[in-house]
matplotlib code that plots the C-alpha trace (Angstrom):
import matplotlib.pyplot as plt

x = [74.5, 75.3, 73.9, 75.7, 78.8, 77.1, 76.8, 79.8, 82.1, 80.1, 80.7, 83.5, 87.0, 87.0, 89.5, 90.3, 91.4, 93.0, 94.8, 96.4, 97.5, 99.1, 100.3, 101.2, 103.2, 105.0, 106.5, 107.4, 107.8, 108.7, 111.8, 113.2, 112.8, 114.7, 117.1, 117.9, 119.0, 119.9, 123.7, 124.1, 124.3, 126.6, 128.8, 132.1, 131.9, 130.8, 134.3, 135.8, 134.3, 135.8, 139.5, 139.3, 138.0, 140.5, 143.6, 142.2, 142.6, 145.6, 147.8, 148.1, 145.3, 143.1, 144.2, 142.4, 141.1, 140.1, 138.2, 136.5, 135.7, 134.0, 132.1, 130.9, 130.2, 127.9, 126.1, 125.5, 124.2, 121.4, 120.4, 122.0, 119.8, 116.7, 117.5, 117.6, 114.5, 112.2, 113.8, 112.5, 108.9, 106.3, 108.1, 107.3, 104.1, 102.9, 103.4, 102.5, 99.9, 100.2, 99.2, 101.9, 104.8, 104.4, 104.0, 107.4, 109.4, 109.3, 111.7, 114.0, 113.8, 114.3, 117.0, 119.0, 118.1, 119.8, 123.1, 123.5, 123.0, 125.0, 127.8, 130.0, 129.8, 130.5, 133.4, 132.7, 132.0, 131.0, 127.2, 127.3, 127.3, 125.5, 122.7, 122.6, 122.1, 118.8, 117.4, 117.9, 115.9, 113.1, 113.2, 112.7, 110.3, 108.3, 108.1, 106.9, 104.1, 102.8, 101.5, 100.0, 98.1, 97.2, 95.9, 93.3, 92.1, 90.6, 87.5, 88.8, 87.3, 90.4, 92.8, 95.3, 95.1, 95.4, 98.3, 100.0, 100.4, 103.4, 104.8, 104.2, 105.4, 108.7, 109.2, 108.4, 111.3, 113.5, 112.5, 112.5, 116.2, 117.1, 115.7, 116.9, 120.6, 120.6, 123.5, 121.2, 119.3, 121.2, 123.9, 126.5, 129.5, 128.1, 124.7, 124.5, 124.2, 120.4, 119.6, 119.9, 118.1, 115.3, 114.5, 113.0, 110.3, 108.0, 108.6, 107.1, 103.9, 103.3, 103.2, 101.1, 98.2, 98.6, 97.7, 94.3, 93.7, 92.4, 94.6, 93.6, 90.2, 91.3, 94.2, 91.8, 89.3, 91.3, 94.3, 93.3, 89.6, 88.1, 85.0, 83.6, 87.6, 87.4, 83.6, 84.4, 87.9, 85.2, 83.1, 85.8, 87.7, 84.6, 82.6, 79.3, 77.4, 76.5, 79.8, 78.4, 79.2, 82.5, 83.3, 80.9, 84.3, 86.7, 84.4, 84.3, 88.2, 89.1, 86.6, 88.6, 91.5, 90.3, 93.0, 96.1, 98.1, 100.1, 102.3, 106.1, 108.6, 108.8, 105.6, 104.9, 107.9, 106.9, 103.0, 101.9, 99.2, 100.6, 104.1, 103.3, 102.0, 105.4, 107.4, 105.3, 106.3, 110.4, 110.3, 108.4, 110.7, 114.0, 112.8, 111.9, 115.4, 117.1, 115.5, 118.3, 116.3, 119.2, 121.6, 120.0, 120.9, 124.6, 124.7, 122.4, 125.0, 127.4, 125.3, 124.2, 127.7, 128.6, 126.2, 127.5, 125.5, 127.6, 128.5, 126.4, 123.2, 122.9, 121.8, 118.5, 118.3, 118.5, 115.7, 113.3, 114.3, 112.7, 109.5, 108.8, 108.8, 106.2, 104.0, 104.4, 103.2, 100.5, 98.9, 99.6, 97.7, 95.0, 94.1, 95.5, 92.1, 90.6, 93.4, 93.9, 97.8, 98.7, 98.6, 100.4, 103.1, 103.7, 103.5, 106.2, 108.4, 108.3, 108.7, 111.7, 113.3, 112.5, 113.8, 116.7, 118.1, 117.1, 119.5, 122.6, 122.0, 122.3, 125.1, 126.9, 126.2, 126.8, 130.2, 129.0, 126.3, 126.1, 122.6, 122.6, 122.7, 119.7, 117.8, 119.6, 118.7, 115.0, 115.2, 116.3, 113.2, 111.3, 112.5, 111.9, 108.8, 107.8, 109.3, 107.0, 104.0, 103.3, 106.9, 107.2, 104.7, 102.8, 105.0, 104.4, 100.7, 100.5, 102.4, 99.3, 96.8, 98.4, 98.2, 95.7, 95.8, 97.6, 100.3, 100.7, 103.3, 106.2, 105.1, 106.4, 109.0, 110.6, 109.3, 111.7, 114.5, 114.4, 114.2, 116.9, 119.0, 118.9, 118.9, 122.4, 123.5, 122.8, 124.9, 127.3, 128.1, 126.8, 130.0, 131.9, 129.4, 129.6, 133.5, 133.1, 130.5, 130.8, 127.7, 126.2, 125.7, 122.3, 121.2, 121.7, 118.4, 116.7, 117.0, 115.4, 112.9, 112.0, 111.9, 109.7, 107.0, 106.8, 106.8, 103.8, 101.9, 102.2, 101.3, 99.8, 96.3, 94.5, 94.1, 91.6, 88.6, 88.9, 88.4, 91.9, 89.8, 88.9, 92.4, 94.0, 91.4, 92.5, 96.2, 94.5, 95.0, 98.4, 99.2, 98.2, 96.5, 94.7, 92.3, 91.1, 93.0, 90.7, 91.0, 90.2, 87.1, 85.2, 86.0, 84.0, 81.7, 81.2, 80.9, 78.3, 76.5, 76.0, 74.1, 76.6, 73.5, 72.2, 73.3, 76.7, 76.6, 77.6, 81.5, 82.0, 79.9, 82.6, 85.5, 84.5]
y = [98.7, 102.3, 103.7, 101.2, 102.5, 105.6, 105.2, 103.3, 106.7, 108.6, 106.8, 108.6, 107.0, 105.9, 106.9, 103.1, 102.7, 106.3, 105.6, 102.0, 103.9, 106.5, 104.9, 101.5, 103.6, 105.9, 103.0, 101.4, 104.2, 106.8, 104.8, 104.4, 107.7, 108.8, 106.2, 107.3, 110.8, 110.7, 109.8, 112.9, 115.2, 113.9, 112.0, 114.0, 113.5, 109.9, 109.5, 111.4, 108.7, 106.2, 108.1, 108.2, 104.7, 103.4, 105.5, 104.2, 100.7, 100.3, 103.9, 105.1, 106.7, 105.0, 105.5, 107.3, 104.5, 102.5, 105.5, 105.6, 101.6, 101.8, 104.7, 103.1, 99.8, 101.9, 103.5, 100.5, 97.6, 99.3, 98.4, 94.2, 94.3, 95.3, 93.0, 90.2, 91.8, 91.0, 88.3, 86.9, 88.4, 85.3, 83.1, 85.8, 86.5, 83.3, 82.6, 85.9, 88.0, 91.1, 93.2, 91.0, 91.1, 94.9, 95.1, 92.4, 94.0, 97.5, 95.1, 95.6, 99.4, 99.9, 97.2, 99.3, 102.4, 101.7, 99.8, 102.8, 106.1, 104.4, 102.9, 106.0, 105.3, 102.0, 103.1, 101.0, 101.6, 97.7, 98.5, 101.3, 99.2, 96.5, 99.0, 100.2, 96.1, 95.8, 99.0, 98.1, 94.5, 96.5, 98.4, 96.0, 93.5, 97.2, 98.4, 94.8, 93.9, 97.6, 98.2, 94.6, 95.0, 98.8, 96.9, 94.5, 96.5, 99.4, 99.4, 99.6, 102.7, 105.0, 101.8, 104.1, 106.9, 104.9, 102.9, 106.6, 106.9, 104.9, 106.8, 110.5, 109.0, 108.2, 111.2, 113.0, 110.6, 112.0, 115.4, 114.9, 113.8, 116.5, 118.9, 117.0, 117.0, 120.5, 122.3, 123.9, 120.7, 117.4, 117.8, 118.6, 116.5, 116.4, 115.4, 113.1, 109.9, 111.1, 111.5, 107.5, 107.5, 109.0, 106.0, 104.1, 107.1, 106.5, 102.5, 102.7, 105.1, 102.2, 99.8, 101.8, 101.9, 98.8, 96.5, 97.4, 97.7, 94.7, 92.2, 92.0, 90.6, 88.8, 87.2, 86.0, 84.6, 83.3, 81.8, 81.7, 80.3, 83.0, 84.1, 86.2, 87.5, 88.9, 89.9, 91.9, 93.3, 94.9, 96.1, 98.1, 99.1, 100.3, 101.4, 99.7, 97.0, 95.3, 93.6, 91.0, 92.2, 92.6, 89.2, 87.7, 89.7, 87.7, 84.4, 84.6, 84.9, 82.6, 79.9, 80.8, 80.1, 76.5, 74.8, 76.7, 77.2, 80.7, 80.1, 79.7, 82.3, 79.0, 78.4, 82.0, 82.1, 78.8, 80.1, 81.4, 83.2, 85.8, 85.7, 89.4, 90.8, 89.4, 91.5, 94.4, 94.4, 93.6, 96.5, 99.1, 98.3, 98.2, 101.5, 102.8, 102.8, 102.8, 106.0, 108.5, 109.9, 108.5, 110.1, 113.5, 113.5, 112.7, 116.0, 118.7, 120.0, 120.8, 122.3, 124.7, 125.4, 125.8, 128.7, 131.0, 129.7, 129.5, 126.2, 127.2, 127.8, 125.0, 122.3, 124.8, 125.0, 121.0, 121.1, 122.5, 119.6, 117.0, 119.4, 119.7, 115.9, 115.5, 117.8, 116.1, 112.9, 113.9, 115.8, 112.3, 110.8, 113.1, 112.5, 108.8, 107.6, 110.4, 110.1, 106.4, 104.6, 103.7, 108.2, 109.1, 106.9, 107.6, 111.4, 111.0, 108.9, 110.6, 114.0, 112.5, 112.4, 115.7, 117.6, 115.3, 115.9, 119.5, 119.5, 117.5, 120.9, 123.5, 121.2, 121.5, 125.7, 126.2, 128.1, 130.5, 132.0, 133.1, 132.3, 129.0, 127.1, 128.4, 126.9, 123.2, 123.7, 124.4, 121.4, 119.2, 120.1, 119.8, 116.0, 115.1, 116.6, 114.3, 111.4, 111.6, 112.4, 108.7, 106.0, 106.9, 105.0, 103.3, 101.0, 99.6, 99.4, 98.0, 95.2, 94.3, 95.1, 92.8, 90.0, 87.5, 86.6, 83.3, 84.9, 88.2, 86.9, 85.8, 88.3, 91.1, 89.0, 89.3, 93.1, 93.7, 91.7, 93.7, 97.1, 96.3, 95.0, 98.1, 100.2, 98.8, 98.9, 102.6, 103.0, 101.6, 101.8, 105.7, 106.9, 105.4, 106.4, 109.7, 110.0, 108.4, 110.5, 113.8, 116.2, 113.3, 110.5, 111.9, 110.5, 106.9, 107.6, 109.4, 106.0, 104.2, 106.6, 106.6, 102.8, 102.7, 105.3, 103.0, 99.6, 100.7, 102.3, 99.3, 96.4, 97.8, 97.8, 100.4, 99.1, 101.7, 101.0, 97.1, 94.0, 91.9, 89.1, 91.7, 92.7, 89.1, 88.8, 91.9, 90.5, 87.0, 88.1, 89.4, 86.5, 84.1, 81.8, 79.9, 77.8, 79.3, 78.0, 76.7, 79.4, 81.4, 79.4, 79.4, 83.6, 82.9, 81.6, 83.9, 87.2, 85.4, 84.4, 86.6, 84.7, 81.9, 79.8, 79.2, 76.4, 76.6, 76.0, 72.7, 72.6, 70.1, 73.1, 75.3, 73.3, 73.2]
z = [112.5, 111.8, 114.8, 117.0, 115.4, 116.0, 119.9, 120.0, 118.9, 121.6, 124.3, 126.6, 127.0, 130.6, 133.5, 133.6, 130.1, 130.3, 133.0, 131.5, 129.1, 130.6, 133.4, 131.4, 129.2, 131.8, 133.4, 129.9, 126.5, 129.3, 130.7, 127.3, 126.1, 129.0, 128.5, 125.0, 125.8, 129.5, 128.8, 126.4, 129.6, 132.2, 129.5, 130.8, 134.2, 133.8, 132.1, 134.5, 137.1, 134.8, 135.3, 139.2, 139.2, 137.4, 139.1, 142.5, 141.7, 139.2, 140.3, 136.8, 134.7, 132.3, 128.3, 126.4, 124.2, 127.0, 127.9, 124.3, 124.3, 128.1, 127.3, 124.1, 125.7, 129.0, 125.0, 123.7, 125.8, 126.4, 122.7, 123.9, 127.0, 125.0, 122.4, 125.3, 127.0, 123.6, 123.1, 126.4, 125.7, 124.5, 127.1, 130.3, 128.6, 128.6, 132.4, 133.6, 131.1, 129.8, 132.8, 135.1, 132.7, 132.6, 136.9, 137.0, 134.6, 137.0, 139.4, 136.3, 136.5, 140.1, 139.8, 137.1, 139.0, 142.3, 140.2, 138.3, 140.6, 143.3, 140.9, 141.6, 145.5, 145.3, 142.9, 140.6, 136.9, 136.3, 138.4, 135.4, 132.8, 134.3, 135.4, 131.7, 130.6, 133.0, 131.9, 128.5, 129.1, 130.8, 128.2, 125.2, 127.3, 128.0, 124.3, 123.1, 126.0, 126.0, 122.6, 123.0, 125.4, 125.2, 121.3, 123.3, 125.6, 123.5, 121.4, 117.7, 116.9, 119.2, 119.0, 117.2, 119.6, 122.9, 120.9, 120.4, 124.3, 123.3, 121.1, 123.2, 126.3, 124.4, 123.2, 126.5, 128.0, 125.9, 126.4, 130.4, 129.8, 128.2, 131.1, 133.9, 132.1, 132.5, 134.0, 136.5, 138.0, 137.8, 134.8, 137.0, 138.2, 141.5, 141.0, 137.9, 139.8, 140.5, 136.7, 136.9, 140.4, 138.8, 136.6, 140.0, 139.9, 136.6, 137.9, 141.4, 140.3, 137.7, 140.3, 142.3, 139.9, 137.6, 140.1, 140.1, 136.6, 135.0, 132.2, 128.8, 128.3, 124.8, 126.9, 129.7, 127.2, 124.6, 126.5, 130.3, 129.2, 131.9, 130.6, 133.7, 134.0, 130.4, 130.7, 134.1, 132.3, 129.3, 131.6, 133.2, 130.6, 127.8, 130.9, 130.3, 131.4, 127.9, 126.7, 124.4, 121.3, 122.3, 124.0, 120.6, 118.6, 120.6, 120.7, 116.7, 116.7, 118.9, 117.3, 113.7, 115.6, 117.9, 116.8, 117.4, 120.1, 120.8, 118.0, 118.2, 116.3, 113.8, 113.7, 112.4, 109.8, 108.3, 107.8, 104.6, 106.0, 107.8, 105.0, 104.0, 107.5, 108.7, 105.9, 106.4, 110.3, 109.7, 106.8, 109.4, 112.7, 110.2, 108.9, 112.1, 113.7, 110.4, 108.9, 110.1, 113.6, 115.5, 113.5, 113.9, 117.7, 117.0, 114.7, 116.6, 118.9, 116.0, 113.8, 116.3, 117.6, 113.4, 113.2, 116.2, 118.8, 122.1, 124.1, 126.8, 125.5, 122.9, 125.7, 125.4, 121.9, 122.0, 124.3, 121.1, 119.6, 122.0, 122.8, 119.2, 119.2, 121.9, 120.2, 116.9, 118.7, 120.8, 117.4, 115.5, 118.3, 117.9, 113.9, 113.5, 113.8, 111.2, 108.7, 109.0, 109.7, 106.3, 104.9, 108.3, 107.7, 104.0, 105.1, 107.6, 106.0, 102.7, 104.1, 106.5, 102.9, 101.3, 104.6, 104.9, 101.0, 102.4, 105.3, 103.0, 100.6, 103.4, 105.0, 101.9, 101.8, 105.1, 105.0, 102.2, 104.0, 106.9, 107.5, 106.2, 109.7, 110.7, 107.9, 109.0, 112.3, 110.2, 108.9, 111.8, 113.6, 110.6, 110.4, 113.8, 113.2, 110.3, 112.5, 115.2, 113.3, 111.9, 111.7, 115.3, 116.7, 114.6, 113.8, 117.6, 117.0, 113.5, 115.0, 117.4, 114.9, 111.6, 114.1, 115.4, 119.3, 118.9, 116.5, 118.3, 121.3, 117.9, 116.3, 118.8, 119.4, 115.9, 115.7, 118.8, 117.4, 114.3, 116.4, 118.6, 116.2, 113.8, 116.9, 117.8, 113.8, 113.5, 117.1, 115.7, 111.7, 111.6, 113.0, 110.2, 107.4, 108.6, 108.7, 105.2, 103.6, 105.6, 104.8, 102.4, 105.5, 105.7, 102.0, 103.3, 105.5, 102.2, 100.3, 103.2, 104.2, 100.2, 100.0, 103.3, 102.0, 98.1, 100.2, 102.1, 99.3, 97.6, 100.5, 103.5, 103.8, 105.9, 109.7, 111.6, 113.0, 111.3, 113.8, 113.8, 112.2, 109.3, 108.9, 108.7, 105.6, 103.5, 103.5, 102.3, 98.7, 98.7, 100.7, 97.7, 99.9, 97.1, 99.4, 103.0, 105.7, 107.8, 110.2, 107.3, 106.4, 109.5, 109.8, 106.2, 107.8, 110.8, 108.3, 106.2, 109.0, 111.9, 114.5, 115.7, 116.5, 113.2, 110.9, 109.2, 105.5, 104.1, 104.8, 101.7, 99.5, 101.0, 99.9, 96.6]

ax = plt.figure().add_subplot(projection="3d")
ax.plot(x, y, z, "-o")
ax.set_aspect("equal")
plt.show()
């Protein structure tokens, strides 16, 4: 058994999984990184737009807290549309796969692409906002189906890596944003409308290559019934001829599961077998949104500006901020399978708090020294930093992995409920706790980054290189699941006995 583990850690990742990951992600994470920081940029000519708009159809110009309330709304229904777009998820999934929902939803992306860049021609701010809507439902259909079905296609043993391609190509959205909103390429008044144009680009080069990658083999065997599908999908994607002991995984799961159909969001609230998996995946996406990253981007610009730094250069400065973030990621994506999920994510959260109390000290110093900004700038990278090294992304893949096939559609579902909704909380309640608190906002995030590290110490197990069968099991006892659910039962039965073909033990010995 050891040296097929052996073997099975030398064998090469191959340009077909590579390439589903890369190219899944840059037409999914990508988009929404982008997304987040793209609007930073040309925000003052985009209310400009808004002035002329509105002189040219009503002769007067628009108030100034009109202004304020449309500019707010084009912020924030991004966060509605992607709460729509994972709401929307285990129905589209259902009909369509996990390779087909990600190739449909690019329609999304071109859609918002062409409302928004030519919104300005068309005079109208409306195909702005609307634009920002559909990009936001491609967005949370994208960061639901992706990390599912990066999670079935790879061999457990570099699960958490491949799952990381999320997590980089987020972060190098953001950081592509942040370039292109550069005075000297597109953050100008006259060329903004292409910084939305550009969205169509990372869509269409997915749709060149997904098409001819294959769907995820668990989804063919488990749901379509398609054997040779799934056998041919494993073949492809681990590169090898000899796939039985991988469709024998998926055979043993889905036997444990015969019964059940792909489970409702009910459904999976009402079982008591997955009760703690489910808390563990709310308290992970709450804390993923709600642990103070958003907030950091809010504050950058002034902070800089506060220690000397002139208006014209802090765009650069800002940029260190999202290249330091892709690097964080890619190294996270490197270890995760050395160091394990459960250490990477008490690291990052718990050193999210030290560097935030950190920051809330040298905010508080900053007029008596003179140098004191530099260490806050210090520490904003240094959070960012801790951010992207482990709450990140795994997050997005823990979600696949603390779930079985049949319970993974709901579970995403609520995962990007939760993620939305907190996204859209912090949009809009940080404002008002910073105008409240001041300097001290930032020890709101300490208390949850705090809480998130002693939660996961205490309930989540470690998930790497674990089948999803074996994982299910190690939350069995925190679950309190006094007798084995049946699904339970016959797994029992598969790890006592290894050959499916020989006899199972006596099921009324195994009741008892």
């Amino acid at each position: 058994h050891k040296m097929s583990d052996v073997q099975k850690k030398s064998k090469p990742i191959t340009a077909c999984l590579l390439s589903a990951a890369f190219f899944g992600a840059l037409g999914s994470s990508f988009i929404y990184g982008y997304n987040l920081s793209v609007v930073n940029a040309p925000a003052r000519y985009i209310k400009a737009f808004y002035n002329q708009t509105w002189v040219g159809r009503y002769n007067e110009p628009i108030a100034a807290e009109t202004v304020t309330l449309l500019w707010s709304i084009t912020v924030s229904i991004f966060a509605i549309g992607g709460l729509c777009g994972a709401l929307s998820v285990s129905y589209i999934i259902r009909v369509l796969g996990r390779r087909g929902t990600l190739l449909v939803n690019n329609s999304f992306a071109v859609t918002a692409a062409l409302l928004m860049s030519l919104g300005e021609t068309a005079k109208s701010f409306e195909m702005l906002i609307i634009g920002r809507f559909i990009i936001g439902v491609d967005s949370g259909i994208a960061l639901s189906v992706l990390p599912m079905y990066l999670g079935e296609i790879t061999p457990r043993h570099i699960r958490g890596s491949i799952g990381q391609f999320n997590s980089i190509l987020i972060c190098l959205g953001v950081f592509t944003g942040q370039v292109l909103g550069l005075p000297e390429l597109l953050g100008q008044e006259s060329r903004w409308n292409y910084l939305f144009a550009f969205l169509a680009f990372p869509a269409v080069l997915q749709l060149c290559v997904l098409p001819f990658l294959p769907e995820s083999p668990r989804y063919l065997l488990m749901e379509r019934r398609d054997e040779e599908g799934a056998k041919r999908a494993f073949q492809k994607f681990l590169g090898k001829d000899d796939v039985s002991e991988e469709l024998e995984e998926v055979h043993a799961e889905a036997r444990a599961q015969e019964t059940l159909q792909t489970a409702s969001v009910l459904q999976l609230m009402k079982t008591p077998a997955v009760r703690w998996q489910l808390i563990t995946v709310v308290v992970t996406m709450a804390s993923y949104q709600l642990c103070g990253l958003n907030a950091i981007w809010y504050y950058t610009s002034g902070i800089l500006l506060e220690a000397g730094f002139v208006q014209e250069i802090v765009p650069y400065i800002t940029l260190s901020t999202g290249g330091i973030e892709t690097l964080a990621a890619i190294i996270s994506g490197l270890v995760i399978e050395r160091i394990g999920r459960k250490p990477l994510l008490i690291f990052g959260f718990t050193a999210m708090a030290v560097f935030f109390s950190l920051l809330t000290v040298f905010l508080n110093l900053q007029d008596r020294v003179s140098w004191m900004p530099y260490l806050s700038y210090i520490c904003i990278l240094a959070v960012i930093a801790s951010f992207c090294s482990g709450p990140g992304g795994i997050p997005f893949i823990l979600t696949g992995e603390l779930f079985e096939q049949t319970n993974r559609p709901a579970a995403f579902m609520i995962a990007g409920t939760i993620n939305w909704l907190s996204n859209f909380a912090v949009g809009l309640l940080f404002p008002f706790i910073q105008e409240k608190l001041q300097t001290f906002a930032f020890l709101v995030f300490v208390a949850v980054c705090i809480s998130a590290s002693v939660y996961l110490y205490i309930v989540l197990p470690e998930t790497k290189n674990k089948t999803f069968m074996d994982i299910s099991q190690s939350f069995a006892k925190i679950n309190k699941i006094p007798y084995p659910s049946p699904s339970h039962e016959m797994e029992l039965v598969l790890s006592i006995t290894p050959d499916p073909k020989k006899e199972l033990p006596d099921p009324i010995k195994m009741e008892s």
